[in-house]
N, C-alpha and C positions, 0 to 999 in steps of 0.2 A: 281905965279898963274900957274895951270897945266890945259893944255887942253884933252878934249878924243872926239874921233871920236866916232860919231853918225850917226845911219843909220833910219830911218822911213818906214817901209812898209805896205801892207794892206794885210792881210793876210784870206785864204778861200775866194777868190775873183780872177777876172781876170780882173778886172776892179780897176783904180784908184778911190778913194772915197766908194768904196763897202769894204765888208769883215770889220773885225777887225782892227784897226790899232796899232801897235807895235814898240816900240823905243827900237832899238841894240846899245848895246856898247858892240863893238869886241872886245877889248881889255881893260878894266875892269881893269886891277891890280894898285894896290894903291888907292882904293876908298875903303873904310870903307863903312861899314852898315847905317851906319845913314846919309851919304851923299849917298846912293845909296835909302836910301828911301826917302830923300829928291829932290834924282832926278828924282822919278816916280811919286812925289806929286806936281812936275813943270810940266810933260807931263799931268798928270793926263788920260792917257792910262787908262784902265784897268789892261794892266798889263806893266812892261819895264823889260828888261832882260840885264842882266851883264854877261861877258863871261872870264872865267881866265882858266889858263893853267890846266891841267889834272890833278889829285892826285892818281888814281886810276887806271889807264890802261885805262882810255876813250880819246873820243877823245877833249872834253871840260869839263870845270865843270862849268855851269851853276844857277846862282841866280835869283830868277824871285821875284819882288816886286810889289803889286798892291799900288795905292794910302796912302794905310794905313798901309800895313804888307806885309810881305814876306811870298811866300807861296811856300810850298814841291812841286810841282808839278802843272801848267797847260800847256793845248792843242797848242792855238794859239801861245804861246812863244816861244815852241818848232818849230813849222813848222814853223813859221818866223824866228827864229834864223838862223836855217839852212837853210834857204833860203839865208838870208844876208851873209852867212860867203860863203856858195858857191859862189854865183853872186860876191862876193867884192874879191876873189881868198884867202880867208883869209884859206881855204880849202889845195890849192894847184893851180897849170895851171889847166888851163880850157882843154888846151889836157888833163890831165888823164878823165876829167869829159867824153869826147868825144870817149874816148877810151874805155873805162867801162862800158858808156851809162849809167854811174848810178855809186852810190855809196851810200853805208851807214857809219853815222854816229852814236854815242853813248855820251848822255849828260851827266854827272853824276850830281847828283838833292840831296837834299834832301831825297825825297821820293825813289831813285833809280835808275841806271841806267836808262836812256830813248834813244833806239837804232828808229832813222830817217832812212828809205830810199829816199835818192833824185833820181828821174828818171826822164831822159831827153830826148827831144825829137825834132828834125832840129836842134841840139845847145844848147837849149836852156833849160832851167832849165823848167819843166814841171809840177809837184806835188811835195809835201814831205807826207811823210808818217811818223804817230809815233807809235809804239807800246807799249801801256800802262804799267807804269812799275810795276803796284801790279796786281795781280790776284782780282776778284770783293770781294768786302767784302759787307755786307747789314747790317744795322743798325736799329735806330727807327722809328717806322712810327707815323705819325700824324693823326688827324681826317679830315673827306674833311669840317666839320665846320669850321676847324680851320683854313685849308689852304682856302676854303672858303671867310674868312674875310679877307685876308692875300694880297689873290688879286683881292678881291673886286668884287666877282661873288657872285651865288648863288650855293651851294650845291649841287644843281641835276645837277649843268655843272662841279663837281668834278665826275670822273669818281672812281670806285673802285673794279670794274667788276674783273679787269686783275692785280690788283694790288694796295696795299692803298699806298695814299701819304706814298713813301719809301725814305730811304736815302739807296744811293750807291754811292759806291765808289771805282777807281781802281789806287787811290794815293791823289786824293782831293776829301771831302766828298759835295754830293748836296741832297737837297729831292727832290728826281725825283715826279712828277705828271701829271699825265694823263685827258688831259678833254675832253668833251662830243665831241666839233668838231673844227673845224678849226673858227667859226665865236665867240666860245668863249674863244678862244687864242687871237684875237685880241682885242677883249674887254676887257684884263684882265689889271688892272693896280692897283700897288704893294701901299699896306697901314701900314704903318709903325709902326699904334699901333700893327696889326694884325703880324707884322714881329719878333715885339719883343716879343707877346706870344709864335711865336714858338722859339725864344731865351731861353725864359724861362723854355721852358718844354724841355731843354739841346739838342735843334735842332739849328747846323748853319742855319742862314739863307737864304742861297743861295738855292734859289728856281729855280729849269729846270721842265719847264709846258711846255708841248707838245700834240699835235693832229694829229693821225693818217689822212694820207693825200688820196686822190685817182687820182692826177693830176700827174705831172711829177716826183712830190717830195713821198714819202713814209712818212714821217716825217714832219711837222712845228714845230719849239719849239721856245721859249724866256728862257732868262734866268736874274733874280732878283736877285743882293747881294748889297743893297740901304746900306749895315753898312759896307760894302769894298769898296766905293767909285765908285761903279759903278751901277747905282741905274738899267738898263740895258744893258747889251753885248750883242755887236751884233751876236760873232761867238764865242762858248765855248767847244773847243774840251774836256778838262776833264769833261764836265757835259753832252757831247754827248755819250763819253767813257762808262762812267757809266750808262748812259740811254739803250746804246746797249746793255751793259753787263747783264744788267738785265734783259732785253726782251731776248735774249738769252737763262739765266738760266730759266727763266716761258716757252718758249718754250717747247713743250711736247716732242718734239724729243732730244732722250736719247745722238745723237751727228750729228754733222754737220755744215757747213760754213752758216754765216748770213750775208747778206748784206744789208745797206737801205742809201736811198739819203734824207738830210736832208736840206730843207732851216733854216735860223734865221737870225733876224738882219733886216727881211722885212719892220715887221710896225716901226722901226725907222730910217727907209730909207736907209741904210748898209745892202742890200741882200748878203745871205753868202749861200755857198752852200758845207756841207762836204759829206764825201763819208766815212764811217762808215763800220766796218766790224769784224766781230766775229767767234770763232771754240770756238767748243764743244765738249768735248768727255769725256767719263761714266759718264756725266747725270751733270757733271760743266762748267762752262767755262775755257776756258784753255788760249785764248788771244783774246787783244781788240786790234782793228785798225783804227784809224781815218787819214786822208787825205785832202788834198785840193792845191788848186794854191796859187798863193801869185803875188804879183805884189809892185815893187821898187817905193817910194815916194820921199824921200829925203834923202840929209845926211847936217853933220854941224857937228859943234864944240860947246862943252859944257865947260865954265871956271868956276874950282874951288879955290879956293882960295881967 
């Protein structure tokens, strides 16, 4: 029987029980695929992240599994990863961290390089930061009837003014959607016939609904993927990525830095709060930036064998 060290944190939080939660194994070599997706169908996380030696000139090479499948790239796995390997020294001493005030990291993914800045602050590990590693791509859009049914609203609370239910993506694809206001995000809740129509019209079904906010937040969103085993997440940096990314490119100005503070995770009681940020220049997006705190849960030992 072989044991591997496990790490538990909460991730786009500063608080215990808030943010995301996410399971690290630092040190990952000798687990196969199909034990590593059997070890993220015993956390049933959202997502668990496996961590092996470099291949490429990075500084990790990084597997990330939700419940059901392995996926190229997401947000919270990354900033918790990097959070764990700094805090656990799996990085180096914690003097270089204090001497640099910061360091970046580079994850190599599927989807691509994913470079982290961790910045510290009295000591202490303060945010991580990732930079999305594909440029925005845009896809199919849906009807708001259809996303409509999907989460159990009515059509005039699909907005479509600014944009139709789109899919984007800046390494994992989501259909971004925009609704009327903040009081019909919260009422939205995910109907599974309506999830498999948009299956069928060759749209994944991870759905990010969001409503422009006017309080301290700039953004609320939720985010649905009920066929990946997470019927809601509370904190979805690659479907925040792409949300940015897109309100960027619709942006009318030809270039310049975007910034918005976004809650999620609120109405099922995991407040998440990322910090989101975008450049622009000759009229594309050029790079996306998501952010947040993280804070240390637990660790243990996982036996296989």
């Amino acid at each position: 029987m072989r044991s591997f060290k496990y790490y538990i944190c909460d991730v786009f939080t500063n608080q215990r029980f808030g943010g995301n939660p996410l399971a690290v194994f630092p040190q990952a070599t000798g687990l196969g695929p199909q034990q590593m997706q059997s070890i993220a169908r015993e956390f049933n996380f959202s997502e668990t992240t496996f961590v092996f030696p470099p291949e490429t000139g990075g500084t990790r090479k990084l597997r990330i599994y939700t419940p059901t499948m392995e996926v190229p790239f997401a947000g919270h796995p990354n900033i918790g990863t990097a959070f764990v390997l700094a805090t656990t020294g799996e990085l180096g001493a914690a003097e270089q961290f204090v001497a640099e005030r910061g360091i970046e990291v580079r994850f190599e993914e599927e989807a691509g390089v994913v470079p982290i800045s961790i910045r510290l602050q009295d000591d202490a590990i303060l945010t991580c930061e990732l930079k999305a590693p594909q440029a925005l791509t845009i896809g199919k859009t849906a009807t708001a009837d259809a996303v409509a049914h999907a989460l159990s609203l009515h059509t005039d609370e699909v907005l479509t003014t600014s944009h139709k239910p789109q899919v984007a993506s800046v390494g994992l694809p989501f259909l971004i959607v925009e609704l009327r206001d903040v009081a019909a995000l919260q009422r939205a809740r995910p109907n599974l016939a309506g999830f498999a129509e948009l299956q069928n019209l060759g749209i994944r079904p991870d759905v990010h609904l969001y409503a422009r906010s006017d309080d301290e937040f700039d953004i609320r969103a939720r985010m649905y993927a009920p066929f990946d085993g997470a019927v809601e997440d509370p904190a979805t940096g690659s479907a925040n990525c792409a949300l940015c990314g897109l309100l960027a490119q619709l942006d009318s100005a030809e270039s310049g830095h975007f910034s918005w503070k976004i809650a999620q995770g609120v109405e099922m009681g995991r407040p998440s709060v990322l910090d989101a940020r975008a450049e622009k220049a000759a009229g594309k997006v050029a790079s996306v930036w998501i952010g947040g705190s993280c804070v240390m849960v637990a660790e243990g030992l996982f036996h296989i064998g």
